[in-house]
N, C-alpha and C positions, 0 to 999 in steps of 0.2 A: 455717738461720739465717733469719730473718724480717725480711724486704728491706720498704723505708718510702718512699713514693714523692711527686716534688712534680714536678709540671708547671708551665711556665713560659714565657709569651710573649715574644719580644725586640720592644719598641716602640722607637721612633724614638728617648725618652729614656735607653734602655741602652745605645746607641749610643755609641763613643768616636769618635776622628778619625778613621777609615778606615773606619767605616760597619762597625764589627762590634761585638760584645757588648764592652764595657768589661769588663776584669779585675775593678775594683773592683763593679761590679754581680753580677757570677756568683761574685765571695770573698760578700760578702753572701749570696746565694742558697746556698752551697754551706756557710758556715757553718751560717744558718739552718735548711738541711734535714737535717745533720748532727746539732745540736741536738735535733730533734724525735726524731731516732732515737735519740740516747741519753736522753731525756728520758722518752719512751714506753716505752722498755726497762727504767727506772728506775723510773714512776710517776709522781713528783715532780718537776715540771720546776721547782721553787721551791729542789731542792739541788745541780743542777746546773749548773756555769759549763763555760767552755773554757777550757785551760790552755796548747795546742801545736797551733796550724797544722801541722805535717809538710810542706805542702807541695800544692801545686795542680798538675800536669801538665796545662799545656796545648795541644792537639791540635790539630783541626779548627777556626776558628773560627764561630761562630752571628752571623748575620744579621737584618734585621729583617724579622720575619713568620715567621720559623722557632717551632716549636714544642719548644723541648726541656723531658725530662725529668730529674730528678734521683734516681737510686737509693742508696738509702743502709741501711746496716747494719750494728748491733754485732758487733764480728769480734774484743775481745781485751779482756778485764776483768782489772784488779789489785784491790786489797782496796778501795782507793779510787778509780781510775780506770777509766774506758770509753771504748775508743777505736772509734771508726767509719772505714768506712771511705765515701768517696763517689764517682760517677760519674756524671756527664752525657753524656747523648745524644740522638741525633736523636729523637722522638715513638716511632718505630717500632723503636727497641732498635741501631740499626743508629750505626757510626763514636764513637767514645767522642770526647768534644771536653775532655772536664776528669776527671783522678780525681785522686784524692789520703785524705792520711787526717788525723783530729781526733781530740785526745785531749781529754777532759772529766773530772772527779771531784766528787765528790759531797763536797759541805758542809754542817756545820751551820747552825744560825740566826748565829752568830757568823763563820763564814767559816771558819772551821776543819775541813780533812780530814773525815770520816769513810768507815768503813766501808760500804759499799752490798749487800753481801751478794748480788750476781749474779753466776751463775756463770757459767763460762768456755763462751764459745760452742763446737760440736760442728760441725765441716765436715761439710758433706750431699753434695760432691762433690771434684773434683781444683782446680774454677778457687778454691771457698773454701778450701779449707786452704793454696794459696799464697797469697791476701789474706793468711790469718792470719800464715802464717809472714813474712813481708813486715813485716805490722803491729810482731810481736815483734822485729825489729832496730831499729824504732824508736829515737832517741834523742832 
């Protein structure tokens, strides 16, 4: 599965009241990066919306001056939807501080469903096929 990657500075303005990464600034970032990966997966980032946060797990908190990255990858297609799944970490891969997963579907010009016609991602090893299976109890 083909992992989509956004790096990302904590400045002084993502900062909440206790001098760490603000929830709503890393939902923002963790949407955003999320989007790119079903959108790139897709082609058309013009038929793609998000329909279902799943849900943010948060971990470690980020600081300012920390460099974290954000991994992200389609892990589980319906006829209309594509759900990602994402992770934050420190720069160097190391301490996971946020995962979670987004479901997106693909729309016509009128906002109406359609079909996207991508198939169902294939695990390359043990840690993605539990993503996947994980993704699939989604509600």
């Amino acid at each position: 599965m083909k992992n989509y990657y956004t790096t990302r500075l904590v400045k002084s303005e993502d900062l909440n009241h206790h001098g760490t990464l603000f929830a709503g600034r890393m939902s923002e970032w963790f949407i955003e990066g999320c989007f790119i990966a079903a959108a790139n997966h897709h082609g058309n980032p013009e038929e793609i919306v998000c329909v279902k946060l799943h849900g943010m797990k948060f971990g470690k908190p980020a600081r300012k001056g920390q460099i974290i990255q954000l991994t992200t990858q389609v892990v589980l297609t319906g006829n209309t939807s594509i759900t990602v799944y994402g992770k934050v970490t420190e720069i160097d891969g190391t301490e996971i501080s946020v995962d979670g997963y987004i479901t997106f579907v693909c729309v016509d010009e009128n906002g109406k469903k359609k079909p996207h016609g991508i198939p169902t991602p294939v695990p390359q090893n043990d840690e993605e096929a539990k993503i996947i299976e994980i993704a699939k109890n989604l509600r």
